[in-house]
Backbone and ligand atoms as CSV (ligand in chain L), in Angstrom:
chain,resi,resn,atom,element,x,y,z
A,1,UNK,N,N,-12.958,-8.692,7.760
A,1,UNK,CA,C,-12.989,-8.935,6.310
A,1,UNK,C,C,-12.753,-10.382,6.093
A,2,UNK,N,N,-12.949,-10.797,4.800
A,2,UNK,CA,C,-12.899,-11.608,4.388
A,2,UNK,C,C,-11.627,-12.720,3.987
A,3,UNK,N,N,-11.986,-13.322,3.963
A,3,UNK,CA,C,-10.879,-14.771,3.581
A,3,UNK,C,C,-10.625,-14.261,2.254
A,4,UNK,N,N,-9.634,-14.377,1.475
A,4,UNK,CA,C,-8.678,-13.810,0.374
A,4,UNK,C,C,-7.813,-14.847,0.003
A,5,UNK,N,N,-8.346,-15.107,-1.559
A,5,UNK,CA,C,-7.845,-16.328,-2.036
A,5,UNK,C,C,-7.155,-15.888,-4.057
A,6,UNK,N,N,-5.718,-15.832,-3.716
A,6,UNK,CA,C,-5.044,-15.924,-4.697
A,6,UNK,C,C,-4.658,-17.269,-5.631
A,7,UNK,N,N,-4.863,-16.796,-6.979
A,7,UNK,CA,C,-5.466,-18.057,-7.564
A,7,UNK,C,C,-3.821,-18.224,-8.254
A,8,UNK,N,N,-3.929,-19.207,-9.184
A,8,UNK,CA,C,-3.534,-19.783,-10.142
A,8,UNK,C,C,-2.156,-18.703,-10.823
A,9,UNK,N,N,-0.527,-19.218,-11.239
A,9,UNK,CA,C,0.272,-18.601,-11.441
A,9,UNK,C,C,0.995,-17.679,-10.947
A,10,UNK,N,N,0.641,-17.030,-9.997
A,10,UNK,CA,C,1.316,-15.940,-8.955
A,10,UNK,C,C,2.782,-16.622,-8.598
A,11,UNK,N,N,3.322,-15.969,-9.328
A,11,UNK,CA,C,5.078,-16.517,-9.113
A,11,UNK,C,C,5.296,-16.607,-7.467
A,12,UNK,N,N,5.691,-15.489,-6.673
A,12,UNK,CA,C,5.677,-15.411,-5.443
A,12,UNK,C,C,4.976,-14.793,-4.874
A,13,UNK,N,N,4.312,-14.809,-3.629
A,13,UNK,CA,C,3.800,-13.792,-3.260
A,13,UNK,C,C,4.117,-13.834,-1.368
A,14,UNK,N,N,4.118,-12.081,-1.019
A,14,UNK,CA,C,5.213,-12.281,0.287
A,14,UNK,C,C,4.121,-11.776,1.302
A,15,UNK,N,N,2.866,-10.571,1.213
A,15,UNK,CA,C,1.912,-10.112,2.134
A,15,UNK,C,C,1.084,-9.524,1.546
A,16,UNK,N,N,-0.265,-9.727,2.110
A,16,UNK,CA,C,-1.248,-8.725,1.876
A,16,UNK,C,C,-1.070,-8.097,3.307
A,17,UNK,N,N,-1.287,-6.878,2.337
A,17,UNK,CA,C,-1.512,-5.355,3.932
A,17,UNK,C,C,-2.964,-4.505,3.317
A,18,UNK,N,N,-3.647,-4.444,4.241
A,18,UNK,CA,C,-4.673,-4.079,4.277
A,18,UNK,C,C,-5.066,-2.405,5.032
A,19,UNK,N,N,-4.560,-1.259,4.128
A,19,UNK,CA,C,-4.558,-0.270,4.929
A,19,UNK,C,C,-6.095,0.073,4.975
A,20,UNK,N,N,-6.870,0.862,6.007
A,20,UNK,CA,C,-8.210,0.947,5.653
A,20,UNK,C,C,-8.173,3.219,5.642
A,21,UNK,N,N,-9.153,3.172,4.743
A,21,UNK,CA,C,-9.125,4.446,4.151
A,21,UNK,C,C,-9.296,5.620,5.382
A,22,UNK,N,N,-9.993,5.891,6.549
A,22,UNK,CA,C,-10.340,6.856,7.268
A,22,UNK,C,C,-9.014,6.602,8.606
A,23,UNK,N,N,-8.310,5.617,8.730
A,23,UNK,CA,C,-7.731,5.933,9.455
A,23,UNK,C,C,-5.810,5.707,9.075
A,24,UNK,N,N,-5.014,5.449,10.137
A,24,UNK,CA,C,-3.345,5.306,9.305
A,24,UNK,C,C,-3.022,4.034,9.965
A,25,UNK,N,N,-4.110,3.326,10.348
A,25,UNK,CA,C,-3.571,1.792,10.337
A,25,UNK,C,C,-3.182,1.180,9.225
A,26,UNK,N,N,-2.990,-0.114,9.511
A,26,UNK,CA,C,-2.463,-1.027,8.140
A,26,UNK,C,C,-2.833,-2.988,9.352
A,27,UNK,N,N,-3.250,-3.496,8.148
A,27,UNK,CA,C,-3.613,-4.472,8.879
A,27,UNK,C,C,-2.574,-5.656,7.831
A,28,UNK,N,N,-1.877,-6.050,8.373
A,28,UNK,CA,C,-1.465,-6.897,7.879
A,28,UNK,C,C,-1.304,-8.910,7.828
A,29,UNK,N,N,-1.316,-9.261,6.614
A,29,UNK,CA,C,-1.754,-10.461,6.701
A,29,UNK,C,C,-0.744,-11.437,5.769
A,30,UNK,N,N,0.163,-12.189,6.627
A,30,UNK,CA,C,1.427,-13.100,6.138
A,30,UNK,C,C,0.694,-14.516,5.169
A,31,UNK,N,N,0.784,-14.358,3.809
A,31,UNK,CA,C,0.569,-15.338,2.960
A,31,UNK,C,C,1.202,-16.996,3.791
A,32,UNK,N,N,2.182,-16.565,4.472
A,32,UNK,CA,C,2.777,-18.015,4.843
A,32,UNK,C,C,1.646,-18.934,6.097
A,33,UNK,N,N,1.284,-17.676,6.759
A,33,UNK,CA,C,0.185,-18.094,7.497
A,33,UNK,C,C,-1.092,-18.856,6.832
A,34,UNK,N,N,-0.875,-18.488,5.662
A,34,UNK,CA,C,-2.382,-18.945,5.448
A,34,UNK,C,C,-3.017,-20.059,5.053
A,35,UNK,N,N,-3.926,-20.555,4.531
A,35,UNK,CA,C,-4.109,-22.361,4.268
A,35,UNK,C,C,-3.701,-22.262,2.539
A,36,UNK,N,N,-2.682,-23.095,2.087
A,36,UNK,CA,C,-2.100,-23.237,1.141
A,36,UNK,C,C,-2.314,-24.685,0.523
A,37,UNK,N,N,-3.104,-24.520,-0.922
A,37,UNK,CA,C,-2.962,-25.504,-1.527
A,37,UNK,C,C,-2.733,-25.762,-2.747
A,38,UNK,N,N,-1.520,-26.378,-3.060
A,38,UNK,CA,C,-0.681,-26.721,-4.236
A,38,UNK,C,C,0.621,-26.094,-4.091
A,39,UNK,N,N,0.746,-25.157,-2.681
A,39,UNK,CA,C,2.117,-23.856,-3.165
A,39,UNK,C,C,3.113,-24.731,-1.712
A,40,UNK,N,N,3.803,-23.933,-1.774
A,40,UNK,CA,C,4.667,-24.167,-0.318
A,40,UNK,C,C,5.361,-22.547,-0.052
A,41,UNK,N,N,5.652,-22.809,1.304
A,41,UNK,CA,C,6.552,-21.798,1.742
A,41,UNK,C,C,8.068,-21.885,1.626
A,42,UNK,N,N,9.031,-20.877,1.601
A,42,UNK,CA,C,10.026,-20.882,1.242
A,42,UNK,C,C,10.722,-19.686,1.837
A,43,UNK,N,N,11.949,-19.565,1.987
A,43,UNK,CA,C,12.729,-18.199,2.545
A,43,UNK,C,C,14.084,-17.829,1.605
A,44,UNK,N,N,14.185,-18.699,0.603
A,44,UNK,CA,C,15.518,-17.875,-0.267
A,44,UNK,C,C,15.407,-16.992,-0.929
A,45,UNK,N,N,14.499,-16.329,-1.146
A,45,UNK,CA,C,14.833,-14.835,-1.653
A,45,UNK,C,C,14.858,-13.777,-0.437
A,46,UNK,N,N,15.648,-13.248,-0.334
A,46,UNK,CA,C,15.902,-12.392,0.776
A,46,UNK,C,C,14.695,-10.778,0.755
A,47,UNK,N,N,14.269,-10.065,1.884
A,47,UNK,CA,C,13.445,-9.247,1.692
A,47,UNK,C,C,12.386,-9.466,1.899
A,48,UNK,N,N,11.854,-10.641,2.278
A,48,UNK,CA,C,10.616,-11.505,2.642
A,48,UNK,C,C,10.089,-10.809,3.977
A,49,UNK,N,N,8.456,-10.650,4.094
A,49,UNK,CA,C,8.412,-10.211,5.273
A,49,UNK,C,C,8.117,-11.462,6.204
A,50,UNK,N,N,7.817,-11.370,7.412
A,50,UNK,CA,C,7.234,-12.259,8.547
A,50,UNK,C,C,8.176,-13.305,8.380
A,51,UNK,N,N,7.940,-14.697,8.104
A,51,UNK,CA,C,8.634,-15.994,7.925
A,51,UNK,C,C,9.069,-16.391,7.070
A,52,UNK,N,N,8.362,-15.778,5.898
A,52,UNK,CA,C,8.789,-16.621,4.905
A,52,UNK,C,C,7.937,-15.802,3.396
A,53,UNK,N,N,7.703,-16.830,2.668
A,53,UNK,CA,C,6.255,-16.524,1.767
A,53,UNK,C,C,6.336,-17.430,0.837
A,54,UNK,N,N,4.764,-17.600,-0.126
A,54,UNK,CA,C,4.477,-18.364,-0.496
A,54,UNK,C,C,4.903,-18.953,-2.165
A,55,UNK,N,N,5.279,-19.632,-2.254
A,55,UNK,CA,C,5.854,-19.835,-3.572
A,55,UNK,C,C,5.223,-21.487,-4.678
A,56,UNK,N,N,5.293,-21.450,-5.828
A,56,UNK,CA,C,4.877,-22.357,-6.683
A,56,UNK,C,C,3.324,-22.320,-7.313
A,57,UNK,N,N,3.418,-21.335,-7.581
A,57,UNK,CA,C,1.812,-21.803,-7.936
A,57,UNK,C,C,2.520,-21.556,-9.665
A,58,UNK,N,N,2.224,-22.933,-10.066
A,58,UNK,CA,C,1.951,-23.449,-11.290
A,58,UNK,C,C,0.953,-24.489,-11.782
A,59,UNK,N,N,-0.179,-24.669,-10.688
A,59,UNK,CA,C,-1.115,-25.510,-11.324
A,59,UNK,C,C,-2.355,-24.538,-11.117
A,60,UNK,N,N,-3.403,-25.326,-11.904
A,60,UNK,CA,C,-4.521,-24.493,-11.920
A,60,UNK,C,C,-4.964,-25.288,-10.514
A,61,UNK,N,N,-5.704,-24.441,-9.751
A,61,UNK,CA,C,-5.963,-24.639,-8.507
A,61,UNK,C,C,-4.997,-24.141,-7.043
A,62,UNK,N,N,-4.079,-23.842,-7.561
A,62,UNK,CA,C,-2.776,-23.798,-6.762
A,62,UNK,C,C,-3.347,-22.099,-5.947
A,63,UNK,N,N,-3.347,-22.171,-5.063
A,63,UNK,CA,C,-3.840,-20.622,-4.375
A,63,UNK,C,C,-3.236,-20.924,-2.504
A,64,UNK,N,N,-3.614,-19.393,-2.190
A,64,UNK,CA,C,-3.820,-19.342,-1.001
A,64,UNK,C,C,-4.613,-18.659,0.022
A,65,UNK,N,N,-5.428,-19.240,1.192
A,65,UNK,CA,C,-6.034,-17.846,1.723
A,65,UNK,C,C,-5.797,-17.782,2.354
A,66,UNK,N,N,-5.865,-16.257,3.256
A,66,UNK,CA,C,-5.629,-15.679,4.051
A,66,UNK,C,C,-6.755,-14.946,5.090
A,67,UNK,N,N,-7.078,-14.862,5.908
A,67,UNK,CA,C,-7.762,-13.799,6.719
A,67,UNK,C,C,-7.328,-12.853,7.327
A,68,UNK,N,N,-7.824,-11.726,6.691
A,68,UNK,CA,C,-7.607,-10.175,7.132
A,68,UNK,C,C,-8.977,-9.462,8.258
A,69,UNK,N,N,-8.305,-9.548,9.282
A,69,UNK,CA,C,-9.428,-8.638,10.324
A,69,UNK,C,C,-9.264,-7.200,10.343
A,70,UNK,N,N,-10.307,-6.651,9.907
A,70,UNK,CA,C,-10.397,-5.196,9.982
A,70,UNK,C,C,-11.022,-4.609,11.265
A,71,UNK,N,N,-10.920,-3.459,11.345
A,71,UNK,CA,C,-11.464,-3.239,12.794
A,71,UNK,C,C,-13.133,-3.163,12.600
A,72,UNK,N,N,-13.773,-2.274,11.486
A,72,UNK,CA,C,-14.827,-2.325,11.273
A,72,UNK,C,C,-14.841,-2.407,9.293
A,73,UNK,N,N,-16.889,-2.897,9.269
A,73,UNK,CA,C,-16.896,-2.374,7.792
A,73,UNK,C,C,-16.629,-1.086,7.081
A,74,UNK,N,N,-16.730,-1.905,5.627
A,74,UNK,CA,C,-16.253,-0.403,4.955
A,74,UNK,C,C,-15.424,-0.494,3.725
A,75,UNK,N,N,-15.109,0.408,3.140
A,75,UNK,CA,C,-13.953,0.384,1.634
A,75,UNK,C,C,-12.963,0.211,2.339
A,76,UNK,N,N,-12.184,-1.195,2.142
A,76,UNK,CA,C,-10.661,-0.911,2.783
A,76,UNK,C,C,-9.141,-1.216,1.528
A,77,UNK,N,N,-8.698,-0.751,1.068
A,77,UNK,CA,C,-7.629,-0.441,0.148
A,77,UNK,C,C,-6.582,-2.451,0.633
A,78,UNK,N,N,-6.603,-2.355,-0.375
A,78,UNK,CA,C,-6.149,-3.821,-0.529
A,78,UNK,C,C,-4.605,-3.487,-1.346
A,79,UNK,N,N,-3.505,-4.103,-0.643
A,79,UNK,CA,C,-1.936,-4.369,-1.610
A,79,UNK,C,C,-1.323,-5.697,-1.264
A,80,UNK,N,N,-0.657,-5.961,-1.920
A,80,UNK,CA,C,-0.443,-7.318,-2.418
A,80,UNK,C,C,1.274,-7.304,-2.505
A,81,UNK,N,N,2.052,-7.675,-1.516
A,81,UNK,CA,C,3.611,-7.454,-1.976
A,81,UNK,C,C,4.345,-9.034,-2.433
A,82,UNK,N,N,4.743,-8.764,-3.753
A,82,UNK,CA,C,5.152,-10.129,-4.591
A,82,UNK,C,C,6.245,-9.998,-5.205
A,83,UNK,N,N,6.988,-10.829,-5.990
A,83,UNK,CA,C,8.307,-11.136,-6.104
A,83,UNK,C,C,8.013,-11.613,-7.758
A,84,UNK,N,N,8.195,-11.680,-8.435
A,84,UNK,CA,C,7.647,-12.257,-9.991
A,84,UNK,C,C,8.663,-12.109,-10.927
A,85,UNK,N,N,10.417,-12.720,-10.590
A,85,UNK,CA,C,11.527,-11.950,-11.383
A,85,UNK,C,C,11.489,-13.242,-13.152
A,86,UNK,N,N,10.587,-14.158,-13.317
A,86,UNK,CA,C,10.144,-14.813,-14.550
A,86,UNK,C,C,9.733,-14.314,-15.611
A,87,UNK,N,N,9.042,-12.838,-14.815
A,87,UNK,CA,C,8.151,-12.113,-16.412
A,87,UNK,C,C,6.637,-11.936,-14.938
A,88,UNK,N,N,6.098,-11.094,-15.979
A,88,UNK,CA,C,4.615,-10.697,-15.672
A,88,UNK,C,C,3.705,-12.499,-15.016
A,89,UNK,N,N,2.825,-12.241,-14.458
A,89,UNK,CA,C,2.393,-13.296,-13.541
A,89,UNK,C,C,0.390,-13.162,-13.736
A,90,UNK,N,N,-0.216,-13.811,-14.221
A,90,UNK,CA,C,-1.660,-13.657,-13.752
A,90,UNK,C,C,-2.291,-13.903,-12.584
A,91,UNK,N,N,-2.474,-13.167,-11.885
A,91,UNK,CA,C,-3.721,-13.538,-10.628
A,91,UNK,C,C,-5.006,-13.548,-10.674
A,92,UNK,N,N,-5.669,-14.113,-10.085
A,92,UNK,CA,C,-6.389,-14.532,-9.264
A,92,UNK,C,C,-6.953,-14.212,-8.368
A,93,UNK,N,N,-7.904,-13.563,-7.639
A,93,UNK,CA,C,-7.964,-12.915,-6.187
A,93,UNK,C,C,-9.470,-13.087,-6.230
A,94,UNK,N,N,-9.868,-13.174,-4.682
A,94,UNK,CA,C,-11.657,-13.171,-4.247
A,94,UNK,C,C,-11.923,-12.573,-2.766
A,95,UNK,N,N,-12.022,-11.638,-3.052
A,95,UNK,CA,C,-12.555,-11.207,-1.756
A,95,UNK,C,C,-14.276,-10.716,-1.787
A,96,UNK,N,N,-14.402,-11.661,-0.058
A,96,UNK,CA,C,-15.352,-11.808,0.262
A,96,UNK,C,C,-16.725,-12.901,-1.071
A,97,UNK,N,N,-15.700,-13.306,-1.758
A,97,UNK,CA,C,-16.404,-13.753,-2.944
A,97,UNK,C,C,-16.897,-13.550,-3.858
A,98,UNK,N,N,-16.180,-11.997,-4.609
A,98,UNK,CA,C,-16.458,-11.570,-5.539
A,98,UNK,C,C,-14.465,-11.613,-6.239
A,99,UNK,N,N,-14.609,-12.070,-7.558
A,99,UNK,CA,C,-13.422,-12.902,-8.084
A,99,UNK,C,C,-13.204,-11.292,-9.105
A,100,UNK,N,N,-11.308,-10.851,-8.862
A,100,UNK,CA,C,-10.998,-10.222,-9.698
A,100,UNK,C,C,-9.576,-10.627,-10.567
A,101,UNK,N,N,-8.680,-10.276,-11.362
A,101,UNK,CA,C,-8.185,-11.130,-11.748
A,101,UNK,C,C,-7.203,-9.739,-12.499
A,102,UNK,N,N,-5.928,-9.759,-12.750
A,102,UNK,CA,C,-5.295,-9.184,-14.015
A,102,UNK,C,C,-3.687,-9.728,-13.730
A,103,UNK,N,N,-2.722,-8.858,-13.804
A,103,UNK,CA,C,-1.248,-9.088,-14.037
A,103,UNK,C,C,-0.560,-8.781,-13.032
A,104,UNK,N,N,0.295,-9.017,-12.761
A,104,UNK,CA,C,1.546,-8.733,-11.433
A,104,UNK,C,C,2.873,-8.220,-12.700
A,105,UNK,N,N,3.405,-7.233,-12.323
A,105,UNK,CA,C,4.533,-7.106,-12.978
A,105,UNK,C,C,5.813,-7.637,-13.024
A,106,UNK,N,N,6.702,-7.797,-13.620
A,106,UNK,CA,C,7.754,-8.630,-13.580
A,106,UNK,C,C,8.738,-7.981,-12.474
A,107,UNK,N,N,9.469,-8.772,-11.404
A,107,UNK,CA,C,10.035,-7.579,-11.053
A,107,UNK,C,C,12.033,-8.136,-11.006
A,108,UNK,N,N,12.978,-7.185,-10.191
A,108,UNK,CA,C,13.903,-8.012,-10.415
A,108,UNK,C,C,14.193,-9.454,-9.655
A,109,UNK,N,N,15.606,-10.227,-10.032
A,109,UNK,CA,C,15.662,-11.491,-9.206
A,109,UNK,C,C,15.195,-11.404,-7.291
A,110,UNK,N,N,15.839,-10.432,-6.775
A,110,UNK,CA,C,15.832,-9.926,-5.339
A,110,UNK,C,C,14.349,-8.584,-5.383
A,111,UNK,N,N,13.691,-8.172,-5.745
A,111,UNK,CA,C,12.938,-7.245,-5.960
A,111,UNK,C,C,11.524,-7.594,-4.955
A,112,UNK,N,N,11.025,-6.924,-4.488
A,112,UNK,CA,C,9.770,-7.226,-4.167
A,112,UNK,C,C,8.941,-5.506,-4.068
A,113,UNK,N,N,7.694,-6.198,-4.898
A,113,UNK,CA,C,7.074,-4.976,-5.485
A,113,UNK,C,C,5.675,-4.954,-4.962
A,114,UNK,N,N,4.807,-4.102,-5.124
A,114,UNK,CA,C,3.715,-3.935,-4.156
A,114,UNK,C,C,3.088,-3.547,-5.305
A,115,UNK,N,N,2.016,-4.664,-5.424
A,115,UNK,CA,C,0.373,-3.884,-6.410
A,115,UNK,C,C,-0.660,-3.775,-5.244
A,116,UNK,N,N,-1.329,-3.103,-5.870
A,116,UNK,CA,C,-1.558,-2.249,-7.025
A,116,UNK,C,C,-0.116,-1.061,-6.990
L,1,CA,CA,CA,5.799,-13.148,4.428
């Protein structure tokens, strides 16, 4: 699969996991890994997976991508685990290059919540 690029305002964001529908894998993919521009990585909120995760996006342009390898094509179920304790958050997202976009929910200071 494709390179996966979270756009603009995403308070925090900690992993995409990529479960795919016919089988009980989960493919997972560390935001900190990925090519980041405008954000940085960070580790003070506790609950973080892998190293760290990605934090600051307050400019327009500010995103990150990631590459997720699946084993093969196909519908594969996309989640997103983020941290957003400011209020509700707009994203941004493109996979494979088709651009979707809505809200992240607010969650608490220490909280990390999984959309969809
Ligand atoms: Ca992480």
């Amino acid at each position: 699969m494709p390179g996966r690029t979270v756009g603009p305002a995403v308070a925090v964001l900690c992993a995409l996991a990529v479960p795919w529908m016919a089988a009980a894998a989960t493919s997972v993919a560390e935001f900190e890994s990925g090519q980041l521009t405008g954000v940085q990585t960070a580790t003070s909120v506790a609950g973080y997976r892998g190293s760290g995760y990605v934090t600051g996006f307050d400019q327009d342009g500010d995103a990150v991508e990631v590459r997720v390898v699946v084993p093969r094509e196909g519908v594969h179920e996309v989640r997103v685990r983020y941290n957003s304790p400011f209020g509700e958050k707009g994203y941004e997202l493109t996979v494979d290059g088709v651009p979707l976009g809505g809200m992240l929910g607010r969650t608490g200071p220490a909280e990390w919540a999984e959309w969809p």
